[in-house]
Rosetta silent file (secondary structure, phi, psi, omega in degrees, C-alpha in Angstrom):
SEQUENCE: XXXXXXXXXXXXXXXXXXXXXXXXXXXXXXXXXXXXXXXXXXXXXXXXXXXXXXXXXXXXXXXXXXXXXXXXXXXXXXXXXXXXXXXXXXXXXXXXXXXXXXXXXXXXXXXXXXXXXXXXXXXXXXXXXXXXXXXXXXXXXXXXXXXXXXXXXXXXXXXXXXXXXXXXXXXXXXXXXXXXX
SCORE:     score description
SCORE:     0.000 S_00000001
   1 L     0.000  137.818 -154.410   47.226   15.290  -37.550 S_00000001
   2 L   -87.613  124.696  132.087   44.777   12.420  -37.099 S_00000001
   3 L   -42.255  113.884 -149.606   42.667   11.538  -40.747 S_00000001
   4 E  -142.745  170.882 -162.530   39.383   11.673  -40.372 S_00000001
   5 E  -120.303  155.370  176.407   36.308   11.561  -42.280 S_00000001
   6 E  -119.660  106.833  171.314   32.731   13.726  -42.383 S_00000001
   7 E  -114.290  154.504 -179.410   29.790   11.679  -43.630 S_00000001
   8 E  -140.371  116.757  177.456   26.434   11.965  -44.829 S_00000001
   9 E   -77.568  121.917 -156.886   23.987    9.058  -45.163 S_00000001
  10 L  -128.125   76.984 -167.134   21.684    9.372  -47.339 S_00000001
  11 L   -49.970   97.147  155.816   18.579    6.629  -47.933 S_00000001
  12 L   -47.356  -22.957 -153.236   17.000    7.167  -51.125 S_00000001
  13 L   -75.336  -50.326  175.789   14.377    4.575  -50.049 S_00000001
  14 L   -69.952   23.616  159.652   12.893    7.205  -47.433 S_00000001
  15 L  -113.357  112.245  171.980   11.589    9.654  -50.115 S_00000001
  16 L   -35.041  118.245 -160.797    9.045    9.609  -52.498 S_00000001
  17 H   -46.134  -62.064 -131.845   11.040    9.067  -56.163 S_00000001
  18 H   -81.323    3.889  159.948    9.387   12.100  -57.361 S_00000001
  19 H  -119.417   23.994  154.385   11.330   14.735  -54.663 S_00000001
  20 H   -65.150   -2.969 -170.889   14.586   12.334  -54.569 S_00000001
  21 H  -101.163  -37.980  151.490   16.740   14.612  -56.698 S_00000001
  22 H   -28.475  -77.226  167.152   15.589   17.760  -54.676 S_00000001
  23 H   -18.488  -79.373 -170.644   17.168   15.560  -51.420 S_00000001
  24 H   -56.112  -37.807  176.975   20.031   14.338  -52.855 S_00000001
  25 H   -60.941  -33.531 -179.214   20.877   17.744  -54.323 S_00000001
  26 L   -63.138   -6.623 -161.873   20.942   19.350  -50.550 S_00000001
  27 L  -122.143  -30.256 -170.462   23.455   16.697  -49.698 S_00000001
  28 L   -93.929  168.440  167.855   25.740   15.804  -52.573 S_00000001
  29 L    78.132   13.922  163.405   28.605   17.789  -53.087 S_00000001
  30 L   -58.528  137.540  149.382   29.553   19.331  -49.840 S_00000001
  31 L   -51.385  110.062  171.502   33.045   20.421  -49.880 S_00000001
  32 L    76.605   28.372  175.726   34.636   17.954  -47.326 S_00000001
  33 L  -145.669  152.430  174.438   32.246   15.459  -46.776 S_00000001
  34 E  -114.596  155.967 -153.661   31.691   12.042  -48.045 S_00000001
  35 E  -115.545  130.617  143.665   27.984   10.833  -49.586 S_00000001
  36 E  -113.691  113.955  156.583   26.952    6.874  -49.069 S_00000001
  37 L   -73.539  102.694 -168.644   24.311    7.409  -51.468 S_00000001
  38 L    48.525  165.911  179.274   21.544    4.384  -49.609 S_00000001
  39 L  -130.721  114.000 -133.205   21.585    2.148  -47.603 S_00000001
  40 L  -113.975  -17.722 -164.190   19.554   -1.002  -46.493 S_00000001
  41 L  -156.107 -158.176  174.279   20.078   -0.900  -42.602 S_00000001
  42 L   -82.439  -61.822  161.866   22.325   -0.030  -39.773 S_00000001
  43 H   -10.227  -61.615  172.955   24.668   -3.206  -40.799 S_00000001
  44 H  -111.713   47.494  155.924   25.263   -2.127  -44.168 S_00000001
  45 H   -87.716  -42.243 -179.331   25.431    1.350  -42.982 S_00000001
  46 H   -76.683  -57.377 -150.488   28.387    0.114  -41.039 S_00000001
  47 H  -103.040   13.882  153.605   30.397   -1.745  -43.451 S_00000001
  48 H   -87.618  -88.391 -176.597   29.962    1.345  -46.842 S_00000001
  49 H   -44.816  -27.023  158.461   31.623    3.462  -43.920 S_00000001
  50 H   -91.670   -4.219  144.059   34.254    1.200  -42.813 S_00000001
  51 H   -54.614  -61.680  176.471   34.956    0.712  -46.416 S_00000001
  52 H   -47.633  -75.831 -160.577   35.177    4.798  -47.198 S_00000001
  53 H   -24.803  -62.068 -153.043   37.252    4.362  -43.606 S_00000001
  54 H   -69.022  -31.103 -164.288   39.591    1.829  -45.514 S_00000001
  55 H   -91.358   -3.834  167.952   39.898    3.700  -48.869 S_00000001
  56 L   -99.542   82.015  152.525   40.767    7.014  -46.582 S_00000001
  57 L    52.817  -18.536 -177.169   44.156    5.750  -44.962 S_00000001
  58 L   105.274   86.331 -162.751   41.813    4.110  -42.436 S_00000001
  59 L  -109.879  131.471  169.989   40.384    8.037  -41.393 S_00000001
  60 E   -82.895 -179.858 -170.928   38.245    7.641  -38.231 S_00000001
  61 E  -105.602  120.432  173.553   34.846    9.246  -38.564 S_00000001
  62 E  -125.838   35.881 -164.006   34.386   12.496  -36.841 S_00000001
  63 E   150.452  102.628 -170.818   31.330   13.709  -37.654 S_00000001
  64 E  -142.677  132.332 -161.920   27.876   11.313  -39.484 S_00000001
  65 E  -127.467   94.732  171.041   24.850   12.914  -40.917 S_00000001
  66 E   -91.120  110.374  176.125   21.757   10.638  -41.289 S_00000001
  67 E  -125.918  122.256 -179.793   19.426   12.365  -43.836 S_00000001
  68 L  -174.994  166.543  174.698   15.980   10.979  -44.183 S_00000001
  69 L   -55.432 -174.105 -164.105   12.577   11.859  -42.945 S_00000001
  70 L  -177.453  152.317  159.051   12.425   11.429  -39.152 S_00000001
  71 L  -163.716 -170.303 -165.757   10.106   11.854  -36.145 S_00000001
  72 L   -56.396  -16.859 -160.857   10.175   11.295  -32.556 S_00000001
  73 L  -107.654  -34.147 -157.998   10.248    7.301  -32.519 S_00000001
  74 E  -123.062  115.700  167.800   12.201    7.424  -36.342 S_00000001
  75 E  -123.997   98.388  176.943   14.652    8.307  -38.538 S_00000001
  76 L    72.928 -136.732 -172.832   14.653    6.272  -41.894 S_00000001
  77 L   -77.691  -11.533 -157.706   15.183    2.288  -40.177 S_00000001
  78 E   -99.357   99.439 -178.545   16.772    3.701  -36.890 S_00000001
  79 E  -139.003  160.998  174.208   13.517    3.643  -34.478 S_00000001
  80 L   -25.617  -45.302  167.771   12.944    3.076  -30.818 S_00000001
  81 L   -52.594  -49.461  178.282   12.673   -0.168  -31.060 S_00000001
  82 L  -126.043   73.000  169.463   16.113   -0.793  -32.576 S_00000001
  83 L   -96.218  -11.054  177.867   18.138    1.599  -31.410 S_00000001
  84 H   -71.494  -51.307 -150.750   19.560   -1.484  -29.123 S_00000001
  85 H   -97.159    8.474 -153.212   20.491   -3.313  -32.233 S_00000001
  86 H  -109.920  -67.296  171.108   21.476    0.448  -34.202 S_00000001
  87 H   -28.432  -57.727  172.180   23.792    0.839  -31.137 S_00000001
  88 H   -62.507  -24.165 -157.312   25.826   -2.186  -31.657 S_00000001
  89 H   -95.098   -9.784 -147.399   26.394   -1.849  -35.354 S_00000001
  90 H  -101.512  -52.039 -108.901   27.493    2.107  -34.665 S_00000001
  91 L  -113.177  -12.072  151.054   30.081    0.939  -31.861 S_00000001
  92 L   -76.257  -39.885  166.066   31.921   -0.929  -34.903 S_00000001
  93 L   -20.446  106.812  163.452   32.619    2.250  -36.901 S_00000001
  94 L   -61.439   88.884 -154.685   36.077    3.716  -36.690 S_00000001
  95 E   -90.813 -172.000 -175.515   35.259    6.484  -35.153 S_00000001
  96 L   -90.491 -169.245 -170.053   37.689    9.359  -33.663 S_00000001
  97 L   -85.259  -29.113  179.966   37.980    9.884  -30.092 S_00000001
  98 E  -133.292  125.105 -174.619   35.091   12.460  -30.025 S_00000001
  99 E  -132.347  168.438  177.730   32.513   12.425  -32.902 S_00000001
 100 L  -124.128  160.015  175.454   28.670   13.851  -33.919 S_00000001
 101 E  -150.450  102.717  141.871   26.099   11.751  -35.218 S_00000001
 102 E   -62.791   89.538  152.098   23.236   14.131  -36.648 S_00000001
 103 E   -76.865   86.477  167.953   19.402   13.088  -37.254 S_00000001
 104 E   -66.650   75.275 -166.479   18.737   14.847  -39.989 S_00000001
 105 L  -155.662  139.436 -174.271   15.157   14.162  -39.798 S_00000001
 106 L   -71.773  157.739  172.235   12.399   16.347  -38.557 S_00000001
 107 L    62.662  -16.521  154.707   11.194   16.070  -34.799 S_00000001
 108 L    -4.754  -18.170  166.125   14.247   13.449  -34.012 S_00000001
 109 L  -123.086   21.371  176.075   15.052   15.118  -30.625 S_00000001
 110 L  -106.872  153.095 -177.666   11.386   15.453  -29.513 S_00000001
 111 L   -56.632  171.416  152.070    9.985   13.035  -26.955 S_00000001
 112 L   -75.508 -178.697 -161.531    6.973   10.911  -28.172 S_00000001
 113 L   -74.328  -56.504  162.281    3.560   11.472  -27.400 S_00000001
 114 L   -57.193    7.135 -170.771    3.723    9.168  -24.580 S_00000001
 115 L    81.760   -3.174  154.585    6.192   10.952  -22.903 S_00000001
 116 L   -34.453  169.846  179.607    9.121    8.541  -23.801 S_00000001
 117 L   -82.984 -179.027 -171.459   12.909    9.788  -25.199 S_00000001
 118 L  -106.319  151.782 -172.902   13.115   10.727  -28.198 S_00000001
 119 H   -55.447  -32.572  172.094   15.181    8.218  -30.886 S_00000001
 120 H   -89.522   -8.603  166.159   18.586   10.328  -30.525 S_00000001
 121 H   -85.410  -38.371  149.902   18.252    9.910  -26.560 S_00000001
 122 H   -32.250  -36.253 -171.091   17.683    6.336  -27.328 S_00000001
 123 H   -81.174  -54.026 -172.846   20.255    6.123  -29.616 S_00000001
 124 H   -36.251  -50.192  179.683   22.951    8.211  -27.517 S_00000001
 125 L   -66.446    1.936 -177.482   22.226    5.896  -24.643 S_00000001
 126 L  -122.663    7.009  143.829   23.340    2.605  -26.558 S_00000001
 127 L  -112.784   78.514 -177.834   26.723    4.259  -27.539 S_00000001
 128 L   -90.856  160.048  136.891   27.934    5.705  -24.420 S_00000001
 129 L   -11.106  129.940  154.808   31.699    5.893  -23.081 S_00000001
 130 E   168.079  122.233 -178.056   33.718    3.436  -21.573 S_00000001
 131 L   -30.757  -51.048 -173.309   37.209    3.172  -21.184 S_00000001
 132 L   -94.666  -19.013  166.530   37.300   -0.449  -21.470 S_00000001
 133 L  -109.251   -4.783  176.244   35.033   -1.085  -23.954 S_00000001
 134 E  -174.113   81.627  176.894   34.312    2.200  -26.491 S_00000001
 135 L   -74.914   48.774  163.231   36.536    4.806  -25.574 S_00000001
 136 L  -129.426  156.098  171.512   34.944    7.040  -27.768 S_00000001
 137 E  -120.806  125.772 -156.956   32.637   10.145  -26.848 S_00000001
 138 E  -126.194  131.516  178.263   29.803   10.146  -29.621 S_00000001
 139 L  -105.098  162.114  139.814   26.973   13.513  -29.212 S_00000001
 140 L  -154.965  154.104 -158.498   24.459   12.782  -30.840 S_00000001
 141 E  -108.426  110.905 -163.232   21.849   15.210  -32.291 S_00000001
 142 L   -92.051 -149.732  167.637   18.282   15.486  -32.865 S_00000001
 143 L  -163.791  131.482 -174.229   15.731   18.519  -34.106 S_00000001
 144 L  -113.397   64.457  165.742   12.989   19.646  -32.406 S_00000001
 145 L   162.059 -169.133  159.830   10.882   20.545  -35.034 S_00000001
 146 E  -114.158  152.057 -143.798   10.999   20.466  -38.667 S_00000001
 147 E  -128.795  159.141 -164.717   13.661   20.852  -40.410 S_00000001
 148 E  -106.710  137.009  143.023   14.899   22.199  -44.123 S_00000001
 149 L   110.475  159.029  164.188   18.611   21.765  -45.255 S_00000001
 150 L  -121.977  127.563  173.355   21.668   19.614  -44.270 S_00000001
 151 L   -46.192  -48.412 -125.697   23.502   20.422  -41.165 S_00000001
 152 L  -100.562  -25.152  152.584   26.556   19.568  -42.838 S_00000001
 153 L   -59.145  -48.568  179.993   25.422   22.249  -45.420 S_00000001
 154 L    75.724   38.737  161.655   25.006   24.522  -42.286 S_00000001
 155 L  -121.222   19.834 -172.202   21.762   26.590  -43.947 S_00000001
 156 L   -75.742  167.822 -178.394   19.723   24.091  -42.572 S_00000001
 157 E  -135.854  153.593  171.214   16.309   25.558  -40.929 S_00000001
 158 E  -155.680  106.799 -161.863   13.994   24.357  -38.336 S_00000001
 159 E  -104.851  154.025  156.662   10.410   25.414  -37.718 S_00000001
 160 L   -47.913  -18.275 -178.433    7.578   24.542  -35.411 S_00000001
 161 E  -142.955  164.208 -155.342    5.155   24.372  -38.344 S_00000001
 162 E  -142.988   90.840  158.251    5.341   23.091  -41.689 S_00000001
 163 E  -114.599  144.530 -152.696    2.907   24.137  -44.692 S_00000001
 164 E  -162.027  141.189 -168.363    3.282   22.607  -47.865 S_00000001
 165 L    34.019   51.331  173.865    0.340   21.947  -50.588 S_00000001
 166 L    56.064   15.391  157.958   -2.178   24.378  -48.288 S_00000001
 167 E   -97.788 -176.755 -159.812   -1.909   21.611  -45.326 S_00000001
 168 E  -158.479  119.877 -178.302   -0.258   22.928  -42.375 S_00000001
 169 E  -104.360  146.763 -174.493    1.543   20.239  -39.595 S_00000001
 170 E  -150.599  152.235 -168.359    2.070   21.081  -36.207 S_00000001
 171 L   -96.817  108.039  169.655    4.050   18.497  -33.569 S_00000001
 172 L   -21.048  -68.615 -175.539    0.678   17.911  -31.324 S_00000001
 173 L   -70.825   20.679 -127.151    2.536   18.107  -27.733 S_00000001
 174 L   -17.426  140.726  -53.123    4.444   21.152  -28.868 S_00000001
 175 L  -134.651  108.470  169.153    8.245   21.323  -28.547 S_00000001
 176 L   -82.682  122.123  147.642    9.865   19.523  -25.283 S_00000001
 177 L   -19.626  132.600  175.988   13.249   20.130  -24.381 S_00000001
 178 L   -94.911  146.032  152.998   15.947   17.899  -26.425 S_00000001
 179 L   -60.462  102.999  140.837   18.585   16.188  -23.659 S_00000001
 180 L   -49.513   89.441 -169.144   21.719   17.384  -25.870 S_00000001
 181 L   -97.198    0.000    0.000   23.904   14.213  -24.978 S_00000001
């Protein structure tokens, strides 16, 4: 049986301190998952997991949980823009032969406004398959709406509307099919 690891990243820097301990509590302490509590980038996102990796037997990674806020172009530093340079740092990870990568971040699998993908079809497209060069098959997962919860809890929730302090958010274009790649 191959050793393999379930992680969930978790950026203090993308909350406001006064609800970080609310976060962090949905997250720490899963049975059977490991917590890199922050992060500053993809880079050293990369090397606290192929550390855990090394301090596990060398365990690929089957299975990564980004939890931070999150919207169609963003989740925490992982945005359209550098999902090219997000891509490269992921494709060092020891991953397994088939892995998940979760964006635990509201709206993360809805297009943008312009009509662009959404930052997990961006991302998904800069780790794809190939035999000679990443032999791995990586899903990766968005939310089309906002969302409550850690997958990785599996109570997470995810509604079209959001009200909180008597305001009341609604995703403008309202909810476009996610590509599930």
């Amino acid at each position: 049986m191959v050793n393999t690891l379930k992680i969930i990243a978790f950026d203090r820097k993308d909350f406001v301190t006064s609800k970080q301990a609310s976060h962090y509590n949905a997250v720490q302490g899963i049975s059977g998952y490991h917590l890199i509590d922050g992060y500053t980038d993809a880079a050293d996102l990369v090397a606290k997991i192929k550390a855990l990796s090394a301090a596990n037997a060398n365990a690929c990674v089957d299975y990564l949980e980004i939890y931070a806020h999150g919207s169609p172009t963003s989740v925490d530093s992982l945005q359209l823009t550098n999902a090219g340079a997000w891509g490269t740092e992921l494709q060092k990870v020891p991953w397994c032969d088939t892995a998940s990568i979760y964006l635990g971040g509201c709206n993360t699998g809805l297009k943008t406004a312009a009509g662009s993908g959404s930052v997990a079809e961006a991302l998904a497209g800069q780790i794809t398959f190939n035999a000679a060069n990443f032999a791995h098959q990586i899903r990766v997962y968005g939310a089309k709406g906002y969302i409550s919860g850690a997958h990785a809890k599996g109570g997470e929730g995810c509604t079209r509307v959001i009200t909180e302090r008597r305001w009341r958010w609604k995703w403008a274009l309202g909810f476009l099919p996610l590509l599930w790649i």
